[in-house]
N, C-alpha and C positions, 0 to 999 in steps of 0.2 A: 504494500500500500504506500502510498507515495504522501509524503508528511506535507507536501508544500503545493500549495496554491495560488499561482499567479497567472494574474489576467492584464494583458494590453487590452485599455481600455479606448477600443478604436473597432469601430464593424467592419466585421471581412468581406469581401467581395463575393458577390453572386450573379458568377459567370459562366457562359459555357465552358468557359476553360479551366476551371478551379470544382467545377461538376465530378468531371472525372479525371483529377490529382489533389494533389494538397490545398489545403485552404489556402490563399492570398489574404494580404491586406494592404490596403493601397494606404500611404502615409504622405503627406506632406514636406515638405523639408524648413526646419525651422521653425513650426509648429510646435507645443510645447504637448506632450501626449502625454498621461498618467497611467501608472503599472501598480497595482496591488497585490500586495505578497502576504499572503495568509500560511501560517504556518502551526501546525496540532501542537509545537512543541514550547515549554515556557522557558526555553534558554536563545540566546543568541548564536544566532549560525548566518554564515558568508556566502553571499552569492556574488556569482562573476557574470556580467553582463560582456560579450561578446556579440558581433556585430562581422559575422563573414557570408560566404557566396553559397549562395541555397544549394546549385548545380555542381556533381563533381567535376565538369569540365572546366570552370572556373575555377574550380578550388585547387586545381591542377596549374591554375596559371597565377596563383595567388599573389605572388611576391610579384608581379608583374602587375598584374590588375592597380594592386594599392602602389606601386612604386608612382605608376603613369599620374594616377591621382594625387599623390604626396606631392607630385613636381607643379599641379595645378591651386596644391592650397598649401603653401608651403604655412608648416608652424598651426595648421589644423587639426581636429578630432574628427572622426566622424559621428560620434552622439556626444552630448554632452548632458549631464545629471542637473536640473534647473532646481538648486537648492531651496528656495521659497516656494518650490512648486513642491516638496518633497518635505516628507513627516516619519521618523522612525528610523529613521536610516544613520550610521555610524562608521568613523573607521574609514570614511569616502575614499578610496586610494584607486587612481588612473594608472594603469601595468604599463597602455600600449595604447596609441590614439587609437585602433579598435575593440579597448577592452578596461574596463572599470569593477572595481570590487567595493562590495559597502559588505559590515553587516547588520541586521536587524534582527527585533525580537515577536514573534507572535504576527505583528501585524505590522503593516506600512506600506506609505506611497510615496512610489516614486515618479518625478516629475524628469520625461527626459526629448531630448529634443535633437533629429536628426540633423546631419550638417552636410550631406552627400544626396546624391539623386543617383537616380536606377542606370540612367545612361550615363554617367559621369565615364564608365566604365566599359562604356562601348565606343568603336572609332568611329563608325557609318553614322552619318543622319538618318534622321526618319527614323532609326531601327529603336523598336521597345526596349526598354530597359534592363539588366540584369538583375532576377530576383537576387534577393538577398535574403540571410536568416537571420534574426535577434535570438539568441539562446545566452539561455541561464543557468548556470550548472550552479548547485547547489546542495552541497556535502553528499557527494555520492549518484545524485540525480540531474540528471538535464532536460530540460521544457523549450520548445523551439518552436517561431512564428515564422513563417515564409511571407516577405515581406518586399514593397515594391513602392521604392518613393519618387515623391514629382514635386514640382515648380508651383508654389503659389497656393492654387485650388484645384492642382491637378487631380488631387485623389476624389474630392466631388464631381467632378467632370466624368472622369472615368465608371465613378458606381454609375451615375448617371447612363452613359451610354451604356454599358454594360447591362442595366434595366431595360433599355430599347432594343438590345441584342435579344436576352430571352423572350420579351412580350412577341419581338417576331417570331423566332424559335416557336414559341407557343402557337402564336396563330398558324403559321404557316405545316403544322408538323403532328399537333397533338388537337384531333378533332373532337367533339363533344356529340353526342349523340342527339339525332333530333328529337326524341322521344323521353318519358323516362317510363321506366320497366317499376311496375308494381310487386314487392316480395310478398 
């Protein structure tokens, strides 16, 4: 059984594309997001917040991936932990601009805010972004969001279409009978 409960507090996408694989969640950049960390236990225990590439093909290019973008924001994070946005939390300690350790006890929130986008990490224009995944390892257990960040209001933009992708999906695909059948 797993002692630790935490929730990014951000709605996941409902796509055709996230139907059949992992949940997505479409994030903003710069945005200040809140993560609640429920935990059965009454002691203080360490979570490490990491921030890498959902895809093993990317994870395979990884020192390349972040190098290309290090040279874009030199002296950057790519999350940063928004401490007034944040309750519970101790010990704050930054390992690696993608990776943060606190720890808490029981309960808390943490306030945190991406500083990178999906495409940051791709060369082509046009091209969608590279998911990415937020994981939390925490004393023996890790919890992971497959996640995809954009510009501005990109992430409302997106649910948005993405609700006009399935409504067609629907109409076009999943018919309703003209009748209805008495049991």
């Amino acid at each position: 059984m797993n002692n630790y409960h935490i929730v990014l507090e951000a709605a996941p996408a409902l796509s055709l594309e996230t139907i059949h694989s992992d949940s997505m969640t479409y994030l903003n950049q710069g945005q200040c997001y809140h993560m609640t960390l429920n935990s059965h236990d009454n002691r203080y225990v360490t979570t490490t917040l990491v921030l890498t590439f959902h895809e093993e093909r990317h994870r395979m290019q990884e020192y390349e991936l972040w190098s290309c973008w290090a040279t874009h924001q030199p002296h950057a994070n790519v999350f940063d932990i928004i401490l007034h946005q944040s309750v519970g939390i101790y010990n704050l300690h930054r390992e690696c601009f993608n990776r943060i350790s606190f720890q808490w006890k029981q309960q808390a929130v943490l306030g945190i805010q991406f500083n990178c986008l999906s495409t940051d990490f791709t060369y082509a224009k046009g091209v969608k972004g590279i998911a990415l995944s937020l994981t939390a390892l925490t004393e023996g257990g890790c919890l992971s969001s497959k996640i995809r960040l954009f510009r501005d209001k990109g992430s409302e933009r997106k649910h948005r279409e993405d609700a006009r992708q399935l409504q067609k999906y629907v109409n076009t695909h999943i018919k309703s009978p003209a009748y209805t059948q008495l049991l």
